[in-house]
N, C-alpha and C positions, 0 to 999 in steps of 0.2 A: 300584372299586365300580360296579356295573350300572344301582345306582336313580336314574332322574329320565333314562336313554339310553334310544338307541333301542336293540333285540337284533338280531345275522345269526346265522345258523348256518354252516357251514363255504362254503357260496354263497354265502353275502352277500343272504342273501336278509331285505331287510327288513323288519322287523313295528314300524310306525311307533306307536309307545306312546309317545312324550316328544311329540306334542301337545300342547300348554298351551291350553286354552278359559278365557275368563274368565269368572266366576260372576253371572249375572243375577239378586238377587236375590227375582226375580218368577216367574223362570222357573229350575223343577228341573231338570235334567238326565238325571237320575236316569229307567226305566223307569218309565212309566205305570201298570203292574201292579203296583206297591208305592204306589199314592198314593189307596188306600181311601177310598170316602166311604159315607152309608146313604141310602138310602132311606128315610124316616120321616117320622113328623109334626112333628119338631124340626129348625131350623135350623142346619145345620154352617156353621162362620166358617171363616177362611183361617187357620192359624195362622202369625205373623211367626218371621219368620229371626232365629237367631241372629246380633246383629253385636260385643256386647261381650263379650270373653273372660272366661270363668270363672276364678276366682282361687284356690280350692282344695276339698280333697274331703272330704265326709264321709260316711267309711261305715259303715254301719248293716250288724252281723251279727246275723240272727235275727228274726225274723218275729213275734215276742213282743207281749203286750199293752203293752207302756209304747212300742216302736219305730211300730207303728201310730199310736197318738198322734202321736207325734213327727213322722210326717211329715203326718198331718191338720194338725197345728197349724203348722210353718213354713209349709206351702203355705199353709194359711186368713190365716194373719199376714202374707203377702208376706216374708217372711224368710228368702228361697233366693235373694235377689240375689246374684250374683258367687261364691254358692256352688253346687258339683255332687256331686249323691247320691245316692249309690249303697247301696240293701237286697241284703243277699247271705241267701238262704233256700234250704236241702235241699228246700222243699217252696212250690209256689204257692201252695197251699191250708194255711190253717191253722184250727183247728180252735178255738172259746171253749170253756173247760174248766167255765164256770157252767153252759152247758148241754147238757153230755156225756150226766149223767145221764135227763136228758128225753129225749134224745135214744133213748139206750139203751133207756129204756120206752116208748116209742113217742109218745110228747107232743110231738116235734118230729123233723121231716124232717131228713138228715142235711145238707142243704140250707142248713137252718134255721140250724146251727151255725156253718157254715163259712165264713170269709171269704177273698176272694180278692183275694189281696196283687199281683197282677199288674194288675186296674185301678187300686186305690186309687195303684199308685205311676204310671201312665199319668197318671190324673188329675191329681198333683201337680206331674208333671215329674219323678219320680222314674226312676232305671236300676235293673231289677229283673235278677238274678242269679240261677240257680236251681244250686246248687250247695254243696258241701260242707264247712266251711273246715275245714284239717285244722289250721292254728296260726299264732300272730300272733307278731308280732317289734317290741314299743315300740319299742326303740332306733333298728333301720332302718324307721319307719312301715311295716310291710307285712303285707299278711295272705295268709296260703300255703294252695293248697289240693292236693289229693291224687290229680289226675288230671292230671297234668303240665302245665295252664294256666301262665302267668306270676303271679309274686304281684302282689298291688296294692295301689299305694300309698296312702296316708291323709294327709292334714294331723291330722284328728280321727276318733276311732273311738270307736265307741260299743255294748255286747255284752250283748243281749235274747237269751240261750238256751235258759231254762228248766234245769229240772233232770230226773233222771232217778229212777226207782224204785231204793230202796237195797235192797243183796241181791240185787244181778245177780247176783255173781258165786259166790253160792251153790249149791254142784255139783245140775246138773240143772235148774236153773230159767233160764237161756237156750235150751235146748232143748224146755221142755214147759209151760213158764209165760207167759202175755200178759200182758205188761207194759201197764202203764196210760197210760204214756208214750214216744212220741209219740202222742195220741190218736187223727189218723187212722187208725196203722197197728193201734191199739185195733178198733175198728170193723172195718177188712178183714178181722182175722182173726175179729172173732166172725160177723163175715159168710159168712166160709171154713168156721166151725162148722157153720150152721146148713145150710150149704149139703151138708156132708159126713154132716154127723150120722144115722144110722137109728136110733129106736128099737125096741127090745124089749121094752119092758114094764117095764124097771127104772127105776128115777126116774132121773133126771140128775144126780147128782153132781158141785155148783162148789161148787169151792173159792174165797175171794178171803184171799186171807193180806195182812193189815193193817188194822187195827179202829181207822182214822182219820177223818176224815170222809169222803174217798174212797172208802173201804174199804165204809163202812155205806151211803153213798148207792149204788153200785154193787150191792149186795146186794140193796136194795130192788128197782134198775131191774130185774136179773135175775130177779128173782123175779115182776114183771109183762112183763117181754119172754117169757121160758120157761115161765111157770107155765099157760099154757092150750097153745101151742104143742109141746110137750115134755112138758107134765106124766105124772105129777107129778113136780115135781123136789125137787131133796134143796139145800138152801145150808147153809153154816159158813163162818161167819166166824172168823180167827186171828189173833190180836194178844198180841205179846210184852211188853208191859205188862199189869201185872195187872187193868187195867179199858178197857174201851172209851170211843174221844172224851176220850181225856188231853187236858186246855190246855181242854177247857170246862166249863159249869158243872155240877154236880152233877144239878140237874134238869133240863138237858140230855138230858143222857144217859140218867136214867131217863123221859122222853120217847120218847125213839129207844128204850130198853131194851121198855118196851109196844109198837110197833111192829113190833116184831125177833119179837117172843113171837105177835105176833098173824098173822105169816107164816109162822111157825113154821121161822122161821131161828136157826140153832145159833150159838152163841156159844162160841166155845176162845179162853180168856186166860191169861197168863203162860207162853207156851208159843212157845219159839223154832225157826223151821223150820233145820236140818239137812241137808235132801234133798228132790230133788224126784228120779220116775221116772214109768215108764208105769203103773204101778201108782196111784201117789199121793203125799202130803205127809207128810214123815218128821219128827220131833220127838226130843230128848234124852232126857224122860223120859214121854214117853205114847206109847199105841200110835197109828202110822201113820194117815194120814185119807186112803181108798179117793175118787179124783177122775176125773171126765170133761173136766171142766173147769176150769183155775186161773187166776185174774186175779189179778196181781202188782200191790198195789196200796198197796204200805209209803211210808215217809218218802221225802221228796225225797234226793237224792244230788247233786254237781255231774257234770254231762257229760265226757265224756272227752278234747274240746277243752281244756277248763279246765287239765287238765295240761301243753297245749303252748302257752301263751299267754306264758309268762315274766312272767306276772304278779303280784304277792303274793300270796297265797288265806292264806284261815283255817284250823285244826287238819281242819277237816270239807272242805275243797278247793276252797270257794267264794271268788269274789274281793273282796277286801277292798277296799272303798271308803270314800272322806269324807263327811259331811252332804251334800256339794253333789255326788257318785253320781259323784267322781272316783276312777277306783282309787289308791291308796297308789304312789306317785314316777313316776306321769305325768300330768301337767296334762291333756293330750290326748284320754285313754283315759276313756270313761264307761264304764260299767256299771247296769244294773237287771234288775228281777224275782228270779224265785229263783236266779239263779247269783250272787247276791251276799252278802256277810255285812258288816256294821255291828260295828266295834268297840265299838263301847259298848250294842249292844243285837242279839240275835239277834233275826228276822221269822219267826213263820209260815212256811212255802213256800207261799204262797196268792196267788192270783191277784188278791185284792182290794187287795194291795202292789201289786203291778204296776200296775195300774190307774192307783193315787195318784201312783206315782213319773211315772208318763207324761209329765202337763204340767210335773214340776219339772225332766224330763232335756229335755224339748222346749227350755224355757225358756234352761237353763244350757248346751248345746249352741248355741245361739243366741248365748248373752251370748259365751259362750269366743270363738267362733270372730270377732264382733265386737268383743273387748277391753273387752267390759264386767264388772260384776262379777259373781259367781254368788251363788245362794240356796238355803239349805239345806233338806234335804228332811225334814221331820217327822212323822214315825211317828204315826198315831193311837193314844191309850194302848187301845183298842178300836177293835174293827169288828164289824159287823153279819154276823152268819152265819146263812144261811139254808141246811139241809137238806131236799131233798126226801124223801117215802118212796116213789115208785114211783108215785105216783097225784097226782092235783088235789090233794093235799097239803102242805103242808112245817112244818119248826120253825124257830123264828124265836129266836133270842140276842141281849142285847148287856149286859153286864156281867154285871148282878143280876135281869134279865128275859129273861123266855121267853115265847113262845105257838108254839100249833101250830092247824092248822087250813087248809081252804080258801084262807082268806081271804090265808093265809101265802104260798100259791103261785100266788095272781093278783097278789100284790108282788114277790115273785122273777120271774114271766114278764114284766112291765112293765119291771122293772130290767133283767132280762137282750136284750128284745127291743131296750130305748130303748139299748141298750149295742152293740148290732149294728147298730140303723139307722144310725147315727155314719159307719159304712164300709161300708155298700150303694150299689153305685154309681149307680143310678137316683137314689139319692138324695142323691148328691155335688153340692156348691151349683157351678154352672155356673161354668170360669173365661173372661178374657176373653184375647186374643191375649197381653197381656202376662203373663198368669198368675197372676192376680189374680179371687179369688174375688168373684161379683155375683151380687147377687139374682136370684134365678129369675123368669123370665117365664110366667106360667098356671102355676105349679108345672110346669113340662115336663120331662122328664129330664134330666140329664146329656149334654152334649153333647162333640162332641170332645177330647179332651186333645192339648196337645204330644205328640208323640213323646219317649218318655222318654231315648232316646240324645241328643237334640238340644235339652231343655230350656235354654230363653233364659234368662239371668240379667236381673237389675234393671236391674245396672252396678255402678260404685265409687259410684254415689251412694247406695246404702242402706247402704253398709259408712260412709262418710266418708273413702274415702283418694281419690286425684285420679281423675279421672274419662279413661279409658280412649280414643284417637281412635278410632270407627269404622272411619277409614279404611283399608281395607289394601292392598298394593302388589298387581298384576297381575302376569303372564310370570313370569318366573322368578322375580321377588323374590315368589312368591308359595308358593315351598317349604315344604318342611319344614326347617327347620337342619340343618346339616351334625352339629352334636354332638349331638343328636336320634336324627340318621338312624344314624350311625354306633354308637353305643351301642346301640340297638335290633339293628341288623342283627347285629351283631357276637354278641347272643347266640344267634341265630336257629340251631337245628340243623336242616341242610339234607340232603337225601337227594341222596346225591352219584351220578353217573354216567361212567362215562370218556367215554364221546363228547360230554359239554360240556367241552370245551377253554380254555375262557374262561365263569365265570361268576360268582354273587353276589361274592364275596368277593376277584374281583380287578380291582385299579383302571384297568380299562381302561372305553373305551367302548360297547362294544356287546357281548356275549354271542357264541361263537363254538360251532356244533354242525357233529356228520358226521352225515348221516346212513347210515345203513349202505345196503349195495348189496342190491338187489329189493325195499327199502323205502321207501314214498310219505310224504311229511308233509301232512296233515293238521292246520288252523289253523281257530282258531275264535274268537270273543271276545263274552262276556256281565257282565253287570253291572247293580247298581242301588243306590237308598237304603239304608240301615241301616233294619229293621225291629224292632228290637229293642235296648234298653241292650247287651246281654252283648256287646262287641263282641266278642269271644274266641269267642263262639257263632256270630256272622255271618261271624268269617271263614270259622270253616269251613264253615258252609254253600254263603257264596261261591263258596268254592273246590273245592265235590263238584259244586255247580248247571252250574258251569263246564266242567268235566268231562263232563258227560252229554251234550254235543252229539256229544263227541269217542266215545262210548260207543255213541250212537243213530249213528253211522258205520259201524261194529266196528273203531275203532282202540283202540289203550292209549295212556294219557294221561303223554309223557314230560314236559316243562316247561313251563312257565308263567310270565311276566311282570305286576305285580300294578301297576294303579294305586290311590293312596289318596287319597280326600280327607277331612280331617279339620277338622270346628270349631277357630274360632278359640279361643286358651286359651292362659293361661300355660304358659311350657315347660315345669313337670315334668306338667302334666296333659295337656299331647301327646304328652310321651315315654310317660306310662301307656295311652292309649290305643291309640298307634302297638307297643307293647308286647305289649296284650292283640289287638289286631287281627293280628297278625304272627304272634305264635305261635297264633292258631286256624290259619290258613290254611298255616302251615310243619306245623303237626300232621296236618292233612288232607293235605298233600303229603305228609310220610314215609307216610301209610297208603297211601294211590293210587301211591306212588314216580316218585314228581313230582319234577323238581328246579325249581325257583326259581332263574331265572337274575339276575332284575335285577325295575323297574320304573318308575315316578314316584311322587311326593307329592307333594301342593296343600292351600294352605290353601282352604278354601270354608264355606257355610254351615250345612253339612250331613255326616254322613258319608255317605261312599258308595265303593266296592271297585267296578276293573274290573280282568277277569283274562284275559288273552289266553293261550291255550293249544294247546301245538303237541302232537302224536301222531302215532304209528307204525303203518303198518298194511300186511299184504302186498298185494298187488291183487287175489287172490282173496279176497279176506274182507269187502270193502266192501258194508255197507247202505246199499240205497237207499231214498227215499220210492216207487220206482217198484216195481213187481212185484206188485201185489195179483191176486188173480183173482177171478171171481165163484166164490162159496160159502168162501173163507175165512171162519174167523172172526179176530174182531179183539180182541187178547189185551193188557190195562193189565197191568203189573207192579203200582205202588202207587195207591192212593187220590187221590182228586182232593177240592180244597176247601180248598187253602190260601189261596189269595186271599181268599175268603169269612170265612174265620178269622183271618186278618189284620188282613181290616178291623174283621171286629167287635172286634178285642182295642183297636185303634186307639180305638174308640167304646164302651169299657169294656163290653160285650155279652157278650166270648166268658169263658169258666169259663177258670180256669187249667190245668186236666187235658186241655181242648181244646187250647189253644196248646200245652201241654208234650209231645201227640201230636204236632204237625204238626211239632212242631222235630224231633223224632225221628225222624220218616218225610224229614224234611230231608237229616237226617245220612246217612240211607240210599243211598249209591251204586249208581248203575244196573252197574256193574262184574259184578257177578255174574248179574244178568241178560242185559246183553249177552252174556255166555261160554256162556250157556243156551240163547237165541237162535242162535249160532255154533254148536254142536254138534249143534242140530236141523236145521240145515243152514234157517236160515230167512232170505230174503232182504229181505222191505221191516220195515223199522222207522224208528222214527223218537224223538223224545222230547217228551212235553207238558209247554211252560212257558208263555210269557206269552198265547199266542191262544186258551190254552185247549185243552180238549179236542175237539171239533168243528174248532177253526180249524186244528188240526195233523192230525187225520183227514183232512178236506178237504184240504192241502197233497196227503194223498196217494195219495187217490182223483184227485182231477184229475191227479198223473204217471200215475196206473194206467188213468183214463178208466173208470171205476167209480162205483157209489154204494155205498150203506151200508145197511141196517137197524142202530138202537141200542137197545138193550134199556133203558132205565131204570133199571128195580131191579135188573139185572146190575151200574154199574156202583158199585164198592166208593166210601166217603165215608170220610174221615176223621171221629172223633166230631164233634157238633155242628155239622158242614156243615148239614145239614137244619136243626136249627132256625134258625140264621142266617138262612138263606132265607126261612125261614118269619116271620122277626122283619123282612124287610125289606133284609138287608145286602148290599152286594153292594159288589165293587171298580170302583173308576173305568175299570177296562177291558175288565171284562163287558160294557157297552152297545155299544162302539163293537165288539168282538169278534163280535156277534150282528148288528149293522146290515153287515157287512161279510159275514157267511157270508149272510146274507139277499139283501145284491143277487149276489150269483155263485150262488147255489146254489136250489133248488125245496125247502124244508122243507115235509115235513108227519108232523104229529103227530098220535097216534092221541086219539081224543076222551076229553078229559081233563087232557091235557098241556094246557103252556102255547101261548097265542094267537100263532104268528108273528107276526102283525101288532102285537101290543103286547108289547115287549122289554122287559118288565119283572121285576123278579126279585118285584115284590109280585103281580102278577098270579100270576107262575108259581107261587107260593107258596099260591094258594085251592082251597079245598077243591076237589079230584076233580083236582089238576092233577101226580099222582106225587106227592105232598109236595113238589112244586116244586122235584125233583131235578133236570129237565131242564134250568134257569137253570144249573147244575151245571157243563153242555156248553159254557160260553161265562168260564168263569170260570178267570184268569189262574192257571200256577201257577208256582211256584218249586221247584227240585230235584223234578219233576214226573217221574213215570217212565216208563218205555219204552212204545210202542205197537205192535205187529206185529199182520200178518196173515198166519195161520197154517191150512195144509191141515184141511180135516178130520176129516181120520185121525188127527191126532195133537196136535187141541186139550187133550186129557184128560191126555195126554202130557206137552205142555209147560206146560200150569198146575200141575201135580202136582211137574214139576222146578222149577220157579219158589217156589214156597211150600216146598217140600225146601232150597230156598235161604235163605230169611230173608223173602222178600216173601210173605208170609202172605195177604195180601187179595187176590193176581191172581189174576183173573178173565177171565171171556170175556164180552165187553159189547155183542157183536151181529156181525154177518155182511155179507162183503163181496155187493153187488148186481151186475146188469149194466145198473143203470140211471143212465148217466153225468148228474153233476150233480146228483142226488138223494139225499137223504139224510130217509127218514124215521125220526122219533123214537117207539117203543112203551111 
């Protein structure tokens, strides 16, 4: 085995990676370009190193209204000592389902509704996951998911999934029916409608088939989203029961029934769909109902997880749980909201369960995992139900009483608002280094959070079992274990090559390569922090970032040597993370056909990946930073603004759909651009990571003895870069990135742009200054893409091969000069 040696190749030529540094816990190690801080009028603290291991994991599948809870309230409680938590969610962003409807008639911004599960878990110390679980397995703790990741272990698991619209599978209505559920994906598509839609003159025709309370409040909203827009339009509502709003009260219903009448929305009851086509909604025994539009909006159903979980479920497929929202014969396994059924009483599928169940699974997740006892969770014999109708209106229930009115729907917007503010991050009560929530100072925001990979525990002292040494051994005694290492690697599938002679999986010392004859090697080595819980996500980023040097060469990337360091932790939670860290990075190598020869482990305070990588390349094919000419222009492959997004995720600032871009354009290897490069016969390239975009331009205009003009609004942003800026955020290595191009270089920027003399990203940020895109030029990035300079005759050429390729945003961001040492910004 290779891990923890140094590698030769068939020379002996060393690539010294078995260094051992010991860990200063004051001083990171880690690149400067991952250690984000803001700009603001709130003061950021240091947050403290991990030194007491975590003791076991609870994870959280589902992004649901009782998990949300759950993790507001451990964090608020201090009740994550010695435990590590990890939300796994398909989606960052999730959507309150009280106020879809408003949403939908235009009473609230889509904004309004949605919360974002990617600070809330920053804030707590949470590891957020953005991915899809394909099925859990009680017996071996582990939950599996469907893109070849490793599965991950649990001590306690706990499963907020929601349910889904019954009647999927009803022929034609997966193909021409919008389902109500997932609610965002609700939204895109009637956003997709409106966006495709032309009229003719004919009314609109929506259908919503299910005369539930979803059913009738979505009828309304459409009926005030469409009705000026589109009109005039045509609505029917269809419901396979013989009356509308079954399960409420009598006047209820004829409530809503005047409302429906005064819209002049159709009502079809006892009448079960059949068929759905391009034509319309098919029935048994009535004729066909002609539609433009169907929203599938019937009875909950359980998810199609639910059948790979090996769990007990009830006749209907939901998971059968105890008072205390334990599933039926595993202690371990919780469950809430609507993917769950109650033997001694069926719930609603309503979201006002979930709610309730929140602080009892918060609570009893807590007691388990500390060996207290549990408390059962009790159903209210009612709840209060509030329908809107599409305006400042709603009806109001709760047993034997009703009202409707105004008045109704300034109580429902208060509940629903005070129910959001809970998890707005601005409004997250500030924690202190140890992670423990404190009164807000001038009510000021929300200030930094731990990094959710590296959330500190309490110790064994809030649990009550013995109390853990800080202490840990240096040099070697400072490994990973041998049965650790060995069990992780061993599953590791590895992209084999014949010219490694000696490599992962044999017990020698050092990695043995040939390299072939007319072929040069090519060695490179980058590294940093863990930016992100998903360690599965970081390796492979790791491991393509690493790659790119070898790309901005024009070599191909043969192998690699990986160092790890990893928090301290009990050993099944180092083998899981050493697990999920391993196979991102073996994944990303089989893609790039990488082989992983060998590398080190450490235990340290933090995590963090360095990956040393060797490549192949002819002699004619090598890019340099040297070759620019005047009148090139100067051609980005991808987007810049990851650092800036970073940080603000860091400082609960960035949206989740920002950070879930930047990881994407992460995963993006420069491979295909290089080859695009190499076929246009182009010689300087290079690749922007941590100096920024400017600081690697500059690298190489000064080989070329050149300047530069930069276009500004040329150059492409990942979402959200701009308002970052503009909010103030910036990385800890944008300043020092701008004071260094500043003493070598003559900037001037056209009037408007930011002030050379004041390097600030809130300056750069004021009005007439670009949108303070120029601050942009100095901002550190990660898996940052290629930069050439390109003839031209044939810039139109190579941006058009480029975007033919996958990188959709390259662009041409300004033109080489013959004014050496100058670089102005337009």
């Amino acid at each position: 085995m290779v891990f923890g040696c140094s590698v030769s190749p068939c020379i002996f030529l060393s690539l010294a990676v078995d260094g051992i540094r010991r860990w200063n816990p004051r001083v990171s190690q880690a690149s400067d370009a991952m250690r984000p801080r803001i700009r603001c009028r709130y003061k950021v603290e240091t947050v403290m190193n991990q030194t007491i291991p975590f003791k076991k994991d609870l994870v959280l599948v589902g992004g649901g209204h009782s998990h949300v809870q759950v993790i507001r309230m451990l964090a608020m409680k201090k009740a994550l000592g010695g435990i590590r938590v990890t939300l796994i969610s398909d989606e960052s962003t999730v959507c309150y389902s009280g106020m879809l409807p408003g949403c939908l008639a235009g009473l609230y911004r889509p904004d309004e509704m949605e919360m974002e599960l990617r600070p809330l878990c920053n804030w707590a110390g949470v590891r957020f996951v953005r991915v899809r679980v394909a099925g859990l397995d009680p017996v071996l703790q582990q939950v599996y998911f469907d893109n070849g990741r490793p599965p991950l272990a649990y001590d306690a698991l706990s499963i907020n999934v929601g349910s889904i619209p019954r009647g999927m599978d009803t022929p034609g209505v997966r193909e021409h029916a919008v389902p109500t559920r997932p609610l965002g994906l609700l939204l895109k598509r009637v956003h997709e409608f409106e966006e495709s839609h032309q009229t003719d003159g004919r009314p609109l025709r929506i259908v919503i088939a299910g005369g539930g309370a979803a059913g009738v409040e979505l009828a309304f909203a459409m009926h005030s989203r469409w009705g000026e827009r589109f009109g005039p339009v045509q609505i029917t509502l269809v419901e396979s029961q013989s009356a509308l709003l079954t399960g409420h009260r009598p006047r209820v219903a004829a409530i809503i029934g005047r409302y429906l009448e005064e819209k002049g929305i159709a009502c079809l009851t006892g009448l079960r769909v059949t068929g759905v086509d391009e034509t319309g909604v098919h029935f048994e025994d009535h004729p066909s109902v002609p539609c433009d539009f169907l929203l599938w909006a019937t009875g909950g159903a359980p998810p199609g997880l639910l059948k790979d979980t090996n769990l007990e479920t009830s006749g209907a497929g939901f998971i059968r749980v105890r008072p205390t929202l334990q599933a039926m014969g595993y202690d371990n396994v919780f469950a809430a909201g609507d993917c769950i059924e109650f033997p001694s009483r069926s719930l609603p599928k309503s979201g006002v369960y979930a709610v309730r169940e929140g602080p009892v699974l918060a609570r009893n997740l807590h007691a388990w995992l500390d060996n207290r006892p549990l408390v059962p969770y009790r159903p209210q014999s009612s709840a209060l139900a509030l329908l809107m109708t599409g305006t400042r209106n709603a009806v109001a229930s709760r047993r034997h009483v009703s009202f409707h009115g105004p008045w109704v729907w300034r109580l429902k917007d208060w509940i629903d608002r005070r129910w959001m503010r809970k998890f707005e991050p601005a409004l997250l009560p500030p924690m202190d280094p140890a992670g423990n929530a404190r009164p807000s100072e001038n009510a000021r925001p929300a200030r930094s959070a731990p990094p959710a990979s590296n959330a500190h525990p309490a110790g064994d002292e809030a649990s009550g079992g013995p109390e853990v040494s800080a202490m840990r051994c240096a040099g070697c005694g400072a490994k990973v274990g041998s049965t650790i290492l060995t069990s992780v690697l061993d599953e590791l599938e590895v992209f084999e090559r014949e010219d490694v002679r000696i490599g992962l999986h044999d017990a020698d010392d050092a990695a043995l390569l040939e390299i072939p004859p007319g072929r040069s090697l090519v060695q490179t080595v980058d590294g940093f922090r863990a930016f992100t819980g998903d360690l599965h996500l970081f390796g492979r980023i790791a491991l393509v970032h690493a790659a790119s040097d070898l790309y901005a060469m024009g070599a191909e990337p043969h192998s690699a040597l990986v160092t790890v360091t990893l928090p301290y932790a009990e050993k099944p939670l180092v083998a899981n993370d050493l697990r999920q860290l391993m196979g991102g990075i073996a994944e990303e190598a089989r893609c790039l056909g990488v082989t992983l020869l060998g590398g080190h482990t450490s235990e340290g305070t933090e995590t963090a990946v360095s990956v040393t990588m060797n490549g192949l390349t002819g002699s004619g094919t090598v890019f340099r930073k040297g070759g620019l000419r005047p009148g090139d222009g100067l051609i980005l492959s991808k987007p810049v603004g990851t650092g800036v997004i970073l940080a603000a995720d860091m400082h609960l600032k960035a949206r989740g759909s920002w950070v879930d871009e930047v990881f994407e354009g992460m995963l993006r290897s420069n491979g295909e651009a290089a080859r695009v490069l190499a076929n246009a016969g182009i010689p300087a390239v290079t690749d922007v990571t941590g100096f920024g975009l400017a600081g690697h331009l500059a690298e190489m205009l000064e080989a070329s003895g050149t300047g530069a003009e930069i276009e500004i609004a040329g150059i492409p942003l990942y979402a959200g870069t701009a308002d970052c800026v503009a909010a103030g955020v910036e990385s800890t290595l944008a300043p020092s990135n701008r004071e260094h191009l500043q003493k070598r270089w003559q900037l001037e920027s056209r009037p408007g742009t930011a002030d050379a003399a004041e390097p600030s990203a809130v300056d750069a940020a004021k009005p007439g200054a670009a949108d303070g895109r120029d601050a942009l030029l100095f901002d550190p990035q990660t898996s940052g893409g290629l930069l050439a300079g390109v003839p031209p005759s044939r810039i139109d050429e190579v941006v058009m091969r480029l975007r033919d390729a996958g990188y959709v945003q390259a662009a041409c961001i300004g033109r080489v000069t013959d004014r050496k040492r100058h670089l102005r910004i337009r």
